[in-house]
Structures are given as C-alpha cells and as structure tokens.
N, C-alpha and C positions, 0 to 999 in steps of 0.2 A: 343090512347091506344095501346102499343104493347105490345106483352109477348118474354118469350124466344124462340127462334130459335129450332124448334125439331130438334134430331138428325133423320135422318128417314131411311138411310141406316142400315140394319141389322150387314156388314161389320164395319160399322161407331160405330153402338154402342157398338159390341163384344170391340172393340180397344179402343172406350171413359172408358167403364167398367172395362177393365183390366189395362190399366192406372193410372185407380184411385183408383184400388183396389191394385194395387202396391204401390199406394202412398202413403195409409190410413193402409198397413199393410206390412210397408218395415222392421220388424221388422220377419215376415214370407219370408219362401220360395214358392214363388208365380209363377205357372205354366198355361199356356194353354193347356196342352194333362193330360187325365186319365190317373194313371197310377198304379199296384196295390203297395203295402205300401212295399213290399220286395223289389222293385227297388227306394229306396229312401236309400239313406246315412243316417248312423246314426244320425248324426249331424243335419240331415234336418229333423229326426223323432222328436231330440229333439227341436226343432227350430217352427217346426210344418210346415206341409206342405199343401198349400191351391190351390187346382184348377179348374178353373174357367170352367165350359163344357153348350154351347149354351143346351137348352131345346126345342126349340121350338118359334112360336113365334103365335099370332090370335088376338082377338078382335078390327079386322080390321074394319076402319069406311064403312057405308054403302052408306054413303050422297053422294049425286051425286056432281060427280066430287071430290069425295073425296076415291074413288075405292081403296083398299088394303092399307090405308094411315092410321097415326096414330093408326097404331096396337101397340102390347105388345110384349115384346122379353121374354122371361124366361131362366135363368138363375139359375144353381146349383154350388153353391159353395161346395166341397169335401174336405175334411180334414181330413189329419193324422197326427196322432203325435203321443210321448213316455212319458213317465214321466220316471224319476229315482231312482224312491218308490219304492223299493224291499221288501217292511215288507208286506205281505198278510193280514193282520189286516189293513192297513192305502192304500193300495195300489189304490182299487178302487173308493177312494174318492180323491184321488191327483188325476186319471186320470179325472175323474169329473170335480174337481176345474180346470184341465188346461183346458175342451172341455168351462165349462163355462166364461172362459177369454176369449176363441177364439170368442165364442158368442157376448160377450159383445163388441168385437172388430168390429163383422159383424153388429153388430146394430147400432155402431156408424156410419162406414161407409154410411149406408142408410139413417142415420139420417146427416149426411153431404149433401150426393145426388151429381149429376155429373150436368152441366149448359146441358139443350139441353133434360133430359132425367127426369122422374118422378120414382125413386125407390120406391118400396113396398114389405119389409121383410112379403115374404108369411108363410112359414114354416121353423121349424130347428128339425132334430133329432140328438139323439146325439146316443154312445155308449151303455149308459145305465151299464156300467164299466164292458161288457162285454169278453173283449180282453186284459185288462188290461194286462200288464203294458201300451198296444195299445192304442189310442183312436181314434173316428170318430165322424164328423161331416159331415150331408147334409144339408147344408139350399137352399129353393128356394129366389131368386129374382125376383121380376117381373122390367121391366124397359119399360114406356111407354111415349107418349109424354105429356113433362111438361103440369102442370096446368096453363092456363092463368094467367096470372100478371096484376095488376094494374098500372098504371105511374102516 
C-alpha cells in the first residue's frame, strides 16, 4: 500500500499551488505579490486579477518522529476585477455575476487538487456589489498533506 508523495516544503507548495493555479485559470491575470487594485491595468481589471499571498501555515503532526510534518499551508486567493456595466439599475449584479464565475473557477480548481498536496476551499467572500463597477474576491485555501490512497 503506498499513497501519494507529500509535498512538505512550505517553498515546494507556494510553487506546486501557483502553478496550478496558473494552469486551471490561465484565462486570469495570475500574480504572487498583493497589490492594491489602482496598480492593475485596465485590461487586467477586465480580465480579472488573482493573487495568490501565503497565510500561514499549523496543524503540525505531533507523533513522535513525526515533529512539525504534515502540517497545513493556508493560502488566500485575492481578486480583482471590473465589469463594463455602466447602467446603475444592472450594474451591481454583473459585478456579482463576474465574482460568481471567478468562484466557480476557484472551486473547480480545488475540486481538481495538486498530486502531493490535499486542498480544502475554507471560505470565499465576495464584494457584496459594493465598489461596483469594482469587484473582490478573498477566498481561503487550506493545502495539507494528501489523504492516504489505496493500491
């Protein structure tokens, strides 16, 4: 009986995570650094802008000989974006509609998953069509070591 391979470097998983969150949303402008939404290109506002910033990491094992191993990395996904609904009667329900695509794009992603690492969509808030024609997105990820496999 083997399972998958953890990833267990902290380094290892930022890079496994952003890789793949390139890959599953190459249709986004996909970043490593926070940055606020005024230094984004318009094109990148309309495109949507996604960045990925470490949170943290714990739920380190305690098992002997198993000392600070198979912990949890957390991860926040940030997004910005624009819509081009200028009618204030429709306006904050297109910024809506595009946070809920971006959504549905983060939950595929986790429901894909990365080989080496266990994702679990913790939380997502959105805008709430507050900035409109703006929009935001924070969802949390957790990313821990895979569940055991069967062979």
């Amino acid at each position: 009986m083997m399972g998958i391979k953890p990833i267990e470097s902290i380094k290892e998983r930022k890079q496994a995570f952003y890789e793949a969150l390139v890959a599953a949303l190459g249709n986004r402008k996909i970043k490593r650094t926070l940055t606020d939404y005024r230094q984004h290109s318009a094109a990148e506002m309309k495109k949507g802008v996604v960045m990925m910033v470490g949170d943290g990491e714990g739920g380190y094992s305690n098992a002997k000989g198993m000392a600070a191993k198979e912990g949890t990395t957390y991860f926040l996904l940030v997004a910005h974006l624009e819509v081009s609904d200028n009618n204030s009667a429709t306006m904050g329900r297109s910024v809506e509609d595009a946070e809920d695509d971006l959504i549905e794009e983060f939950k595929q992603f986790v429901k894909t998953g990365i080989s080496g690492l266990n994702l679990q969509l913790e939380n997502i808030k959105q805008s709430r069509q507050l900035e409109a024609p703006m929009g935001w997105i924070v969802a949390k990820i957790s990313a821990g070591a895979p569940r055991s496999t069967l062979s």
